[in-house]
C-alpha positions as CSV (number, residue, x, y, z in Angstrom):
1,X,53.7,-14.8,-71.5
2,X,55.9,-14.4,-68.6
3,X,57.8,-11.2,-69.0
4,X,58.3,-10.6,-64.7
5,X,62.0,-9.1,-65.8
6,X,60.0,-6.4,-67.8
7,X,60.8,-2.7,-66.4
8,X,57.5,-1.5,-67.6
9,X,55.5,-4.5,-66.3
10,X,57.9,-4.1,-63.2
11,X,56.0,-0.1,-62.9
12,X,53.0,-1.2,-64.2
13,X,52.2,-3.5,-61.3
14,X,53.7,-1.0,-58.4
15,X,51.5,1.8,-60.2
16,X,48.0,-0.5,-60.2
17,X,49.1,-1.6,-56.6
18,X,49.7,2.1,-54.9
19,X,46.2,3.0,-56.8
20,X,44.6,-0.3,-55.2
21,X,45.6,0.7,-51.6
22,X,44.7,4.5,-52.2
23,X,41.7,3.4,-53.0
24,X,41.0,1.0,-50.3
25,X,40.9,-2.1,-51.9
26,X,42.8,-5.3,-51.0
27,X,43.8,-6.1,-54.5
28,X,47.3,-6.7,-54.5
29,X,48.4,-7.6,-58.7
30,X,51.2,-9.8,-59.4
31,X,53.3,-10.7,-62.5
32,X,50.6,-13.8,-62.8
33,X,47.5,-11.8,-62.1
34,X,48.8,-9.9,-65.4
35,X,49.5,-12.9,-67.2
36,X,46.6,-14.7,-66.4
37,X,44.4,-11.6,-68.1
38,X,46.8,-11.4,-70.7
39,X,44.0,-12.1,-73.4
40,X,41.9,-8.8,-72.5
41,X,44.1,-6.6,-74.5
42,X,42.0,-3.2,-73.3
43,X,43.3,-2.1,-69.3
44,X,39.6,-0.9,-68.4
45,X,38.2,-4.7,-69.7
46,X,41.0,-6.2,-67.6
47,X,40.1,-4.3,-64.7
48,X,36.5,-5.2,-64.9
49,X,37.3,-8.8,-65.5
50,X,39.5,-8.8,-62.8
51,X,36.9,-7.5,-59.9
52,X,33.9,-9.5,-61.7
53,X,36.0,-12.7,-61.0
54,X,38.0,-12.4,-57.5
55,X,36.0,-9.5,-55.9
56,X,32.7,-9.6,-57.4
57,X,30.7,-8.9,-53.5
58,X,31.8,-5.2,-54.6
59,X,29.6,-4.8,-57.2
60,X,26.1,-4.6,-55.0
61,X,27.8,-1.3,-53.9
62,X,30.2,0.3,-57.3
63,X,29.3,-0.2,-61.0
64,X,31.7,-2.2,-62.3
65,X,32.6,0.3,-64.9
66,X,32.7,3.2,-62.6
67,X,35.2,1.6,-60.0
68,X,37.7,0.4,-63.4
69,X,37.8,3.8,-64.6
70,X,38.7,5.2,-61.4
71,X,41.1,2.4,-60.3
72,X,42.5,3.0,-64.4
73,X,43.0,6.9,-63.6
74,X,45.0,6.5,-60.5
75,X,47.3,3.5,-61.6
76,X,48.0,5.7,-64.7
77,X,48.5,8.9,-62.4
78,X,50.9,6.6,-60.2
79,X,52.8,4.7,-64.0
80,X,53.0,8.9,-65.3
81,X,54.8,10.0,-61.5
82,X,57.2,6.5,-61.5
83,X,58.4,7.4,-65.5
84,X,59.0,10.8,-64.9
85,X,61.4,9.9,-61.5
């Protein structure tokens, strides 16, 4: 389901982005990298799925669970700023 026109999907992406490159990572979401994991309905699932499948070399050094929930608290820290602006 294509929905690029979406305002939430619109801060959705630029908050999971700003979190990525806080973070250090070279992930870089698009409107298809969220519709491609548009059938894992739970963020923290679509986060894992997303670094088991294009960035998977990371997990000899983070858990897989521990870097979703910290990439999970800063995009939502970055989506709670964008709303309130």
């Amino acid at each position: 389901m294509n929905q690029s026109a979406d305002p939430h999907n619109e801060a959705l992406l630029s908050a999971y982005n700003a979190a990525f490159g806080e973070l250090g990572l070279r992930f870089r979401w698009s409107q298809a990298t969220l519709d491609f994991f548009d059938d894992v309905s739970n963020e923290l699932a679509r986060i894992t799925a997303y670094i088991e499948r294009f960035h998977s070399h990371l997990l000899s050094a983070y858990d897989a669970d521990f870097l979703a929930q910290l990439i999970f608290e800063r995009k939502n820290q970055f989506y709670r700023e964008s709303v309130v602006q």
